[in-house]
N, C-alpha and C positions, 0 to 999 in steps of 0.2 A: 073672743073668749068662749070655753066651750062650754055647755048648760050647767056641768058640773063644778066648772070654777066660779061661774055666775053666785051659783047653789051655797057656794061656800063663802062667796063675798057680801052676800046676802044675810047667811047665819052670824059672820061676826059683826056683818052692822045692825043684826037685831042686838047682839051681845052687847056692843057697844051704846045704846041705847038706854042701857041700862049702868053700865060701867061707867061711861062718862060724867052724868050726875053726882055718881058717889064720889068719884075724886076731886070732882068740885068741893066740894066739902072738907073731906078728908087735905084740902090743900087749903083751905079757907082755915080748919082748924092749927094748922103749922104754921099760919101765919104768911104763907103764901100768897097773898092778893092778888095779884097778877095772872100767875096760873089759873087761878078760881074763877078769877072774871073771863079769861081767855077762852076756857072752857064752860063756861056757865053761860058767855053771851053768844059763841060762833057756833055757825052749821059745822057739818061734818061730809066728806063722799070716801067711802070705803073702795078700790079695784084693786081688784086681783094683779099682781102682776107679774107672779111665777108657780112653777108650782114642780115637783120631783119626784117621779114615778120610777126610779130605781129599785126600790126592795117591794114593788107590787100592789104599794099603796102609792099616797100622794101626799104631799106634804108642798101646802099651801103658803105663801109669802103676797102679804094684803101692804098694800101702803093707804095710808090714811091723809088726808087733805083736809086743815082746818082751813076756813075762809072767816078773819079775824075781821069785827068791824073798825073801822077809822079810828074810835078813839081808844080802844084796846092796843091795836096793833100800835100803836104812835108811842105806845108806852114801852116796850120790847126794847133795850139795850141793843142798838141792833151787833155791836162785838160780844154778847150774849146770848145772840140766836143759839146757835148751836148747841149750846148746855141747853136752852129752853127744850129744843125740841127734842135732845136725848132722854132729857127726863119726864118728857111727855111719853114716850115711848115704849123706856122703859116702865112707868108705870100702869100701861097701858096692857102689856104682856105680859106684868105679873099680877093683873085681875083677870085679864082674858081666860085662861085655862081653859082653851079647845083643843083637844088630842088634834094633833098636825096640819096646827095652824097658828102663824106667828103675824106681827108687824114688824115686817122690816126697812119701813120708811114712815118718818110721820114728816110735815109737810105743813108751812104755813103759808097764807095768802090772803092778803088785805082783800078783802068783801068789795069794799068801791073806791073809789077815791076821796079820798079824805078833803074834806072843803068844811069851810066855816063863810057864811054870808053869799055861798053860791062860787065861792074862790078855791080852786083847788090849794094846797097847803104844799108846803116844800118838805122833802124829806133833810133830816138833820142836819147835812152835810151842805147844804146852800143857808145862807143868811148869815157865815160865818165873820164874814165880818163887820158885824151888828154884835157881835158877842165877842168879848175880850178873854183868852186863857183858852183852857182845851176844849175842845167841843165836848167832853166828858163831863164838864162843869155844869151844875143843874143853871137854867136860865130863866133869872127874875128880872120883871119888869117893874119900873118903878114908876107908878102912877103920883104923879105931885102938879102944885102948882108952880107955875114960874119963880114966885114969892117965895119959895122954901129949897132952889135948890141947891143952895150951900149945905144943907141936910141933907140931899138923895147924894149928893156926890160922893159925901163923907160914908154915908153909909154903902155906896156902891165900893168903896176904899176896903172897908170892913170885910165885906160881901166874898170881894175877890181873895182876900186870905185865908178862908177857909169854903172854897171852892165854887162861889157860887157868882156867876158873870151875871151883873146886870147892866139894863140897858135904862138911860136915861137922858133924855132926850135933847134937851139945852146942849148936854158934853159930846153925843155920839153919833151927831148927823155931823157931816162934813160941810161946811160951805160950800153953799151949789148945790147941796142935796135936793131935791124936791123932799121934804120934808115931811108931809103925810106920806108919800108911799114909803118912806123907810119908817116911820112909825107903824103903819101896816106892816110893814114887812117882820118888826119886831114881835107883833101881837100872835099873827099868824106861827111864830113859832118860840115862844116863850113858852115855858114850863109852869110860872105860875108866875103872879104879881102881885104887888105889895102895892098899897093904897095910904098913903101917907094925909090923912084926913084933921089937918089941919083947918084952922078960922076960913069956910069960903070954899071949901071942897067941892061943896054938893052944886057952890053954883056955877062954876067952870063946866063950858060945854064938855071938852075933852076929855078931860079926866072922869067924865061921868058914860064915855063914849069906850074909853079903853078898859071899864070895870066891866060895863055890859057885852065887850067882845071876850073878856075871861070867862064871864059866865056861858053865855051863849057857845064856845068852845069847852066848858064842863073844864076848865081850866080853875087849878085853886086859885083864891084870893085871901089876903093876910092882909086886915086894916088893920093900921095902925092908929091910936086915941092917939090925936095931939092937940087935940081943942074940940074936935068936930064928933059929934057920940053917930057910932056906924049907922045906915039908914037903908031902910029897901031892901033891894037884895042882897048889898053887904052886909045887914044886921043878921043872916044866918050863918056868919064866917066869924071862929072864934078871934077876938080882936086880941093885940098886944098893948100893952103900954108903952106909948112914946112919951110924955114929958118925962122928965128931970132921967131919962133913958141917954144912953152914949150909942153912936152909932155900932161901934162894937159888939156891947150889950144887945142890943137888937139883930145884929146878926147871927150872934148865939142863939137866940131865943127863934127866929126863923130854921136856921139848920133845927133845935130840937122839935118843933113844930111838924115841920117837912118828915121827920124822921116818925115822929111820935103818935100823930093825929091827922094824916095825910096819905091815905095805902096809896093815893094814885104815885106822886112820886118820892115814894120813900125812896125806891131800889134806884131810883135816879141821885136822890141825897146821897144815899152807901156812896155809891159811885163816885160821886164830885168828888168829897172827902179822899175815898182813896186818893184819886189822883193827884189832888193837893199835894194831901201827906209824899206821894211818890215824887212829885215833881218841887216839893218845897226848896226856896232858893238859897235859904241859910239856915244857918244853927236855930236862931230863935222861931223860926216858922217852920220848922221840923218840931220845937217841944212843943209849940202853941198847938201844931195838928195834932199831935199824940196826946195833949191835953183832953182834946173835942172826940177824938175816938175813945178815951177812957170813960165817957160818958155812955157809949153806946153797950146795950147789953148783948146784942149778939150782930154777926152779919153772916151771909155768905159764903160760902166753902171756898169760891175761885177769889173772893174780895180776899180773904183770909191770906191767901196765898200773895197775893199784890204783892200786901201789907208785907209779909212777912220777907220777901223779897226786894221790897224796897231798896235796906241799907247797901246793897250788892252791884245796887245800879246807880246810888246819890250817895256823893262822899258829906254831903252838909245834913243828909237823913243817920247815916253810920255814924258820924260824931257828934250828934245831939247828946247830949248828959241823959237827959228823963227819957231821949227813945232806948238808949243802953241799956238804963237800967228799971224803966216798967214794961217795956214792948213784949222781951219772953214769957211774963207773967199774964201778958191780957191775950197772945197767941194763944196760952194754953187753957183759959179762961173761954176764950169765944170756941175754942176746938171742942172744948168737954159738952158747951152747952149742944152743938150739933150733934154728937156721939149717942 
């Protein structure tokens, strides 16, 4: 690189020094979390890696490299990248404002290797079958005791209809399994876990073994009151109510939780949900998912678009009654609020 390109990749990564920060914010303010953190916790390396000396002058082309840490980057939709990192980009280039000087690449890169316990962590696409429905499905784990799990099942039942695969362990190991390492295998890559704190929670080894690896992985936890009042480190996680609760009801009140009081993974809840609704198998679970997105007050521009493309590719989404007739009202509803 020649002194002067140096010269020049040098000035936008002072400029960037300062730009970065602010969009931190400026995305924390829209409600962006993801982006905020992405850019609020990763280094940066700015090169040069063109530049066009045709009319006399030179007109410079930087590509930028973020280096995201483990538990940032883990949270990246990875069929999402691409949008992530155009709109990194582009909002990068319209604070920038250096005469004949652009980003024309911006660039993401996990900082190290992701590990919980000294164990490297699997990317999404392995563990798959530990997890029941699309790999788009947000993945709860369901921490119980032996004694309650005609409860986790019912509620993994629930779970899975509106988008969300759990795993529970009595139902989801195979005979033959070694059985702690596919419990490990679940923990290491579950999204978050539900703690079903029941008479006698706190004094099961396990279950007090698979709270402390959600924590320890900065992984959310959702107890649930069923006798047991939250203790420890679960007493800083907002509890739900389980008695006189239907497992139904409880996975309502998880999706709005995950959505509402959760930034690590909301945009993984959006998600599920869409693909639910996209992939619902009949009439009645096409109105039930259209019921649970009429709760939502806004999503995503590409989610938006799913949705609205749905009926086009599911004949049991097209012939719902309620998607008929509320779906073009909540399109133009969630469209206005982006606008």
């Amino acid at each position: 690189m020649s002194s002067e390109a140096q010269d020049s990749a040098n000035v936008t990564r002072d400029k960037l020094a300062k730009i970065i920060p602010t969009l931190a914010v400026v995305c924390s303010q829209k409600g962006e979390n993801l982006l905020h953190d992405l850019l609020q916790a990763s280094t940066y390396e700015v090169e040069n890696i063109s530049y066009d000396s045709w009319n006399g002058g030179h007109e410079y082309e930087h590509r930028v490299l973020f280096l995201v840490p483990p538990d940032v980057f883990l949270r990246i939709d990875l069929d999402n990248l691409a949008e992530v990192v155009a709109t990194i980009g582009e909002r990068l280039n319209g604070l920038l404002k250096l005469r004949n000087e652009s980003i024309s690449e911006v660039a993401l890169e996990i900082s190290e290797p992701p590990t919980v316990g000294g164990v490297v962590l699997h990317p999404r696409e392995h563990e798959v079958d530990l997890w029941p429905g699309s790999t788009e499905f947000l993945r709860l784990f369901v921490s119980h005791r032996a004694v309650d799990s005609v409860y986790a099942t019912a509620l993994k039942a629930a779970c899975q209809k509106v988008g969300i695969s759990c795993f529970v362990a009595h139902e989801d190991i195979e005979p033959g399994t070694e059985w702690q390492e596919a419990i490990l295998r679940a923990l290491r890559s579950m999204d978050m876990l539900v703690a079903l704190l029941t008479s006698g929670f706190h004094e099961s080894e396990w279950t007090d073994q698979e709270v402390g690896v959600a924590i320890g992985r900065d992984v959310p936890v959702v107890p649930v009151k069923l006798g047991e009042i939250p203790y420890g480190f679960i007493g800083k996680f907002q509890a739900l109510p389980g008695r006189k609760t239907t497992a139904s009801t409880l996975a309502e009140q998880i999706v709005s939780l995950a959505i509402d009081r959760l930034p690590t993974v909301r945009r993984r809840m959006q998600t599920a949900l869409v693909a639910r609704f996209e992939a619902a198998p009949d009439y009645d679970n096409a109105n039930e998912m259209l019921d649970v997105l009429l709760k939502l007050t806004s999503l995503p521009l590409d989610l938006i678009e799913r949705i609205e493309t749905a009926p086009a590719r599911n004949a049991a989404v097209a012939k719902a009654f309620r998607v008929q007739k509320r779906l073009p009202g909540l399109l133009e509803h969630w469209r206005a609020g982006i606008a």
